[in-house]
C-alpha positions as CSV (number, residue, x, y, z in Angstrom):
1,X,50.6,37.2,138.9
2,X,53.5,34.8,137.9
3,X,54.8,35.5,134.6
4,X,54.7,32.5,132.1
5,X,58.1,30.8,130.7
6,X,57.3,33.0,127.4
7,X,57.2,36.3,129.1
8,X,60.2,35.2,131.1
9,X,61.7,34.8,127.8
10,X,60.9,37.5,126.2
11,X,61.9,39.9,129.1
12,X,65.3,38.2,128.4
13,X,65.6,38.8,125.0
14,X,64.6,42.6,125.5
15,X,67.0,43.3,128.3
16,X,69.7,41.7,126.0
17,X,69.1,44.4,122.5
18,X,71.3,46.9,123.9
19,X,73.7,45.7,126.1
20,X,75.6,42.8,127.4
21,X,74.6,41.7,130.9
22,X,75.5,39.4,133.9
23,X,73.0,37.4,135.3
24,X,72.8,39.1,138.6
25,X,72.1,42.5,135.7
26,X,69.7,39.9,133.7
27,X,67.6,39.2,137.0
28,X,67.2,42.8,138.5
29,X,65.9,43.9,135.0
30,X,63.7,41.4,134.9
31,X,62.6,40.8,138.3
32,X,63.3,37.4,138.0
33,X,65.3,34.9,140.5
34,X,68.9,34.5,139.3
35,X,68.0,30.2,139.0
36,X,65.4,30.9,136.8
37,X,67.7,33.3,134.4
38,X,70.3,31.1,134.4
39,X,67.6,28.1,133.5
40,X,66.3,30.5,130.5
41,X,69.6,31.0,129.5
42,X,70.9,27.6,129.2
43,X,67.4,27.3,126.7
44,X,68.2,30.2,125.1
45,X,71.8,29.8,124.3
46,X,70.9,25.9,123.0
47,X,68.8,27.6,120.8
48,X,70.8,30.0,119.5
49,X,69.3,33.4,120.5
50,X,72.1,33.8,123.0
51,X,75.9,33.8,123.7
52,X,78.3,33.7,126.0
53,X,80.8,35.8,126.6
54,X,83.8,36.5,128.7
55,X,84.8,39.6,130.2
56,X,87.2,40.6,132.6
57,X,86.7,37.1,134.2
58,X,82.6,38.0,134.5
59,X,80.3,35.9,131.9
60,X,78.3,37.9,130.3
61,X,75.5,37.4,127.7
62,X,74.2,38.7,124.4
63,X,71.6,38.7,121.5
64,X,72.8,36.4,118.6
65,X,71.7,37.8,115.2
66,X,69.1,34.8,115.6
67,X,68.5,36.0,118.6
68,X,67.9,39.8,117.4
69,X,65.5,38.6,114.9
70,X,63.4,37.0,117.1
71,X,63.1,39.6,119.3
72,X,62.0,42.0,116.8
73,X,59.3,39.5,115.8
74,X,58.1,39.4,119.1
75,X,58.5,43.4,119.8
76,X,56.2,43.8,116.4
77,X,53.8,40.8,117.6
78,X,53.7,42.7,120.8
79,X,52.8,46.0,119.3
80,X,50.5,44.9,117.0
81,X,48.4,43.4,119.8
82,X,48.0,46.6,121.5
83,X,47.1,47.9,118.6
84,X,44.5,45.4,118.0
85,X,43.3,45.7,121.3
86,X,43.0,49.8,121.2
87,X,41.1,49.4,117.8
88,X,38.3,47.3,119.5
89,X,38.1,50.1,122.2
90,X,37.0,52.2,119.0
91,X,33.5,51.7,118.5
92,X,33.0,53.4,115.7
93,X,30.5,52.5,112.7
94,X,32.2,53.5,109.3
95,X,29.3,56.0,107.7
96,X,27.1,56.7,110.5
97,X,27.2,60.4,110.8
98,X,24.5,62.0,113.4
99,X,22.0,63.5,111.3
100,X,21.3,67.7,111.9
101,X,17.6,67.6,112.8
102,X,15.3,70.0,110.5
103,X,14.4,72.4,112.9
104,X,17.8,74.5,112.7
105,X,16.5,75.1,109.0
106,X,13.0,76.5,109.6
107,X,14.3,79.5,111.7
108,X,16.2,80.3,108.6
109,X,13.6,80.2,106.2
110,X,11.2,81.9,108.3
111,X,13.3,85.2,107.5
């Protein structure tokens, strides 16, 4: 299934926390084409999240402190949904205990 601009995005911004990459690097981690990076990047870098720079005559990019901040909004988002999601897999009712039935008492009192 195609991933949405958002999760393009996002992939981005998570390759980017610990490292600087080139787009070439930036499309194989996200299995994206190399167009559509540098599209997301030209958005991103408008926008602040993301900078150029130069190395060794390569351009590479990285996380702006903006551009840190959103991603650990979206990491925490992100997690919390999971979490959300494996709480509703919990179907638990607070208080309902199974009730012992009264016949492992009378055995004992028959004594």
């Amino acid at each position: 299934m195609r991933k949405s601009k958002l999760e393009n995005y996002e992939a981005i911004l998570q390759a980017l926390v610990d490292r600087y990459l080139s787009v070439d690097s930036l499309a194989f981690s996200c299995g994206m084409d190399c167009v559509q990076v540098i599209e997301r990047l030209a958005f991103l870098t408008k926008n602040g999240l993301v900078e150029e720079k130069q190395c060794h005559n390569k351009t590479l990019y990285a996380l702006t402190k903006r551009g840190m901040t959103i991603q650990k909004t979206l990491a925490i988002t992100k997690r919390l949904d999971e979490l959300k999601a494996t709480i509703k897999t919990v179907d638990v009712e607070p208080f309902a205990f199974t009730k012992f039935s009264d016949d492992t008492e009378e055995p004992a009192k028959q004594r």
